[in-house]
C-alpha positions as CSV (number, residue, x, y, z in Angstrom):
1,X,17.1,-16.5,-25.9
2,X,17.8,-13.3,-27.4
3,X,21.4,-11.9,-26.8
4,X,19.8,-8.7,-24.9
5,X,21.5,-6.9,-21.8
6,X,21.5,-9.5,-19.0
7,X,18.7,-8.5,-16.1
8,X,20.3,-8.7,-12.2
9,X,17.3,-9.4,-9.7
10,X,19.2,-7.8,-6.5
11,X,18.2,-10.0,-3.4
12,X,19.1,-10.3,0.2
13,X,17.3,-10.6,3.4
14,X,18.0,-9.0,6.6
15,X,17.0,-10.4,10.3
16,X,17.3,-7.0,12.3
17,X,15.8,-3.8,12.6
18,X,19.2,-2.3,11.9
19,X,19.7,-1.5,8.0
20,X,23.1,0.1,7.7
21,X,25.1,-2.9,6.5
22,X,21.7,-4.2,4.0
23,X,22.4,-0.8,2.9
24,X,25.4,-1.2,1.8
25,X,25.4,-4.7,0.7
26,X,22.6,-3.2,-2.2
27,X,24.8,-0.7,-3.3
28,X,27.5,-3.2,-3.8
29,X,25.5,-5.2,-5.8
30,X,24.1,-2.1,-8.1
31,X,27.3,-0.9,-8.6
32,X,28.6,-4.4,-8.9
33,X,25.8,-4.8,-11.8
34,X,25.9,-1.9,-13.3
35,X,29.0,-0.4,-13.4
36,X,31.2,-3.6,-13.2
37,X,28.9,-5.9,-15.6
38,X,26.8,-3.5,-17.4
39,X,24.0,-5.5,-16.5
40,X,20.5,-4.0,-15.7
41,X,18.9,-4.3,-12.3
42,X,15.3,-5.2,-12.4
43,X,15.1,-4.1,-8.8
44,X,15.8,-5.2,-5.2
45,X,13.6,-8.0,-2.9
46,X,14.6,-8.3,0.3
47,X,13.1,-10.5,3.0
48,X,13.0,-9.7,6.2
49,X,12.7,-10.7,10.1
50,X,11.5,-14.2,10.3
51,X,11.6,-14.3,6.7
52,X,14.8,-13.8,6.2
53,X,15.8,-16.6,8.2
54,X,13.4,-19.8,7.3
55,X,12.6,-21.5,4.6
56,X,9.5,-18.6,4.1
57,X,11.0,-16.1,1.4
58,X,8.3,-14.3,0.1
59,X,10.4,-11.6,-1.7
60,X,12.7,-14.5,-2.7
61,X,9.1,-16.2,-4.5
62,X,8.0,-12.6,-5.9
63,X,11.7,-12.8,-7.4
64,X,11.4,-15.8,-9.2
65,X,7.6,-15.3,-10.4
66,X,9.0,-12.2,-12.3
67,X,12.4,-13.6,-12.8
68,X,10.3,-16.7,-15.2
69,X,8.8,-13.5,-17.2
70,X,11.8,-12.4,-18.4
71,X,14.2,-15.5,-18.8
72,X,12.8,-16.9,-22.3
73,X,13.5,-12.5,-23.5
74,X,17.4,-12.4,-21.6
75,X,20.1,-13.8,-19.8
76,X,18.9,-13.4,-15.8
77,X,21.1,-13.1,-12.8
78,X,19.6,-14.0,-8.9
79,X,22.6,-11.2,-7.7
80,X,23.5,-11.8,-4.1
81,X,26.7,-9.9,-2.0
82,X,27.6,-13.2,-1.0
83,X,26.8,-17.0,-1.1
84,X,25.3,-16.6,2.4
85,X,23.2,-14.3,1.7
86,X,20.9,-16.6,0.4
87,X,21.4,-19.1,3.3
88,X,24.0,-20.2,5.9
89,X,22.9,-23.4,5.7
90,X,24.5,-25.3,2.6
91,X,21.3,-27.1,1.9
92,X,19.1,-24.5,2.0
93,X,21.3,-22.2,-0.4
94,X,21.5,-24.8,-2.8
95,X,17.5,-25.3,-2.7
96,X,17.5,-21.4,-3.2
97,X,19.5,-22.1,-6.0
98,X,18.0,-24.6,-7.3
99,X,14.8,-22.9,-7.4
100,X,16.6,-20.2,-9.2
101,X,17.6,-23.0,-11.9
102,X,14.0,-23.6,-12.6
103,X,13.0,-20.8,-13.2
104,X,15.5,-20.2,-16.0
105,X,18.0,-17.7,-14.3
106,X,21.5,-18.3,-12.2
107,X,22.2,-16.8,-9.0
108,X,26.3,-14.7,-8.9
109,X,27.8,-12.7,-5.8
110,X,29.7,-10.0,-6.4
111,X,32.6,-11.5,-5.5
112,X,32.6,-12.6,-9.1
113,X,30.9,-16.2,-8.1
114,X,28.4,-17.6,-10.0
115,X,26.6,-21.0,-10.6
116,X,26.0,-20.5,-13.6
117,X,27.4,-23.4,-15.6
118,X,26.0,-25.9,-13.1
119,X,22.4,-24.8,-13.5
120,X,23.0,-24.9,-17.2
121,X,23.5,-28.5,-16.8
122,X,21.2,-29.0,-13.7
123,X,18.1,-27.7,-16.1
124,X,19.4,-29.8,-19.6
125,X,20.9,-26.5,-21.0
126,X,24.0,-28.1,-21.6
127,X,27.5,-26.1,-20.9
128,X,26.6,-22.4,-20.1
């Protein structure tokens, strides 16, 4: 892996037709990427209405498909607000993450949370 600016893949999902708090979620995570971690966002993917609340992400899958491009070049981060905005539902999240894992990347909130030494190991990196 080459030691290149890390790549944050932005990602929530949103149930209602309401946006105001998505809204500002995103920018917490851009400015949370950029300006915090100088790291460079590849974009936002955001599921939504019954997507955004089963086990059906396809803005999650679009993620990862992309996401597998780029790990092998960088370092690449699945950036979420907040644990549960992957999932509510522990075992779901951790299937999220998991899928994350296997694609190369690690998923972080901006709450400066990350899983990224467990997916190191999860995937026979090692320590991250």
């Amino acid at each position: 892996m080459t030691t290149s600016t890390p790549l944050a893949f932005i990602y929530d999902r949103n149930a209602t037709a309401s946006s105001p708090y998505l809204d500002m979620r995103l920018d917490g995570c851009h400015n949370y990427a950029e300006q915090r971690r100088g790291w460079q966002v590849a974009g936002d993917w955001i599921d939504r209405g019954d997507h955004a609340l089963d086990s059906e992400r396809p803005e999650f899958g679009a993620l990862l498909e992309i996401m597998r491009t780029q790990a092998g070049r960088r370092q690449v981060i699945c950036l979420v607000h907040t644990w549960d905005r992957l999932a509510r539902d522990p075992e779901q999240r951790i299937s999220l993450q998991q899928r994350v894992a296997m694609v190369g990347g690690f998923c972080a909130t901006t709450f400066n949370e990350t899983d990224e030494r467990a997916h190191a190991v999860l995937v026979g990196r090692g320590d991250a």
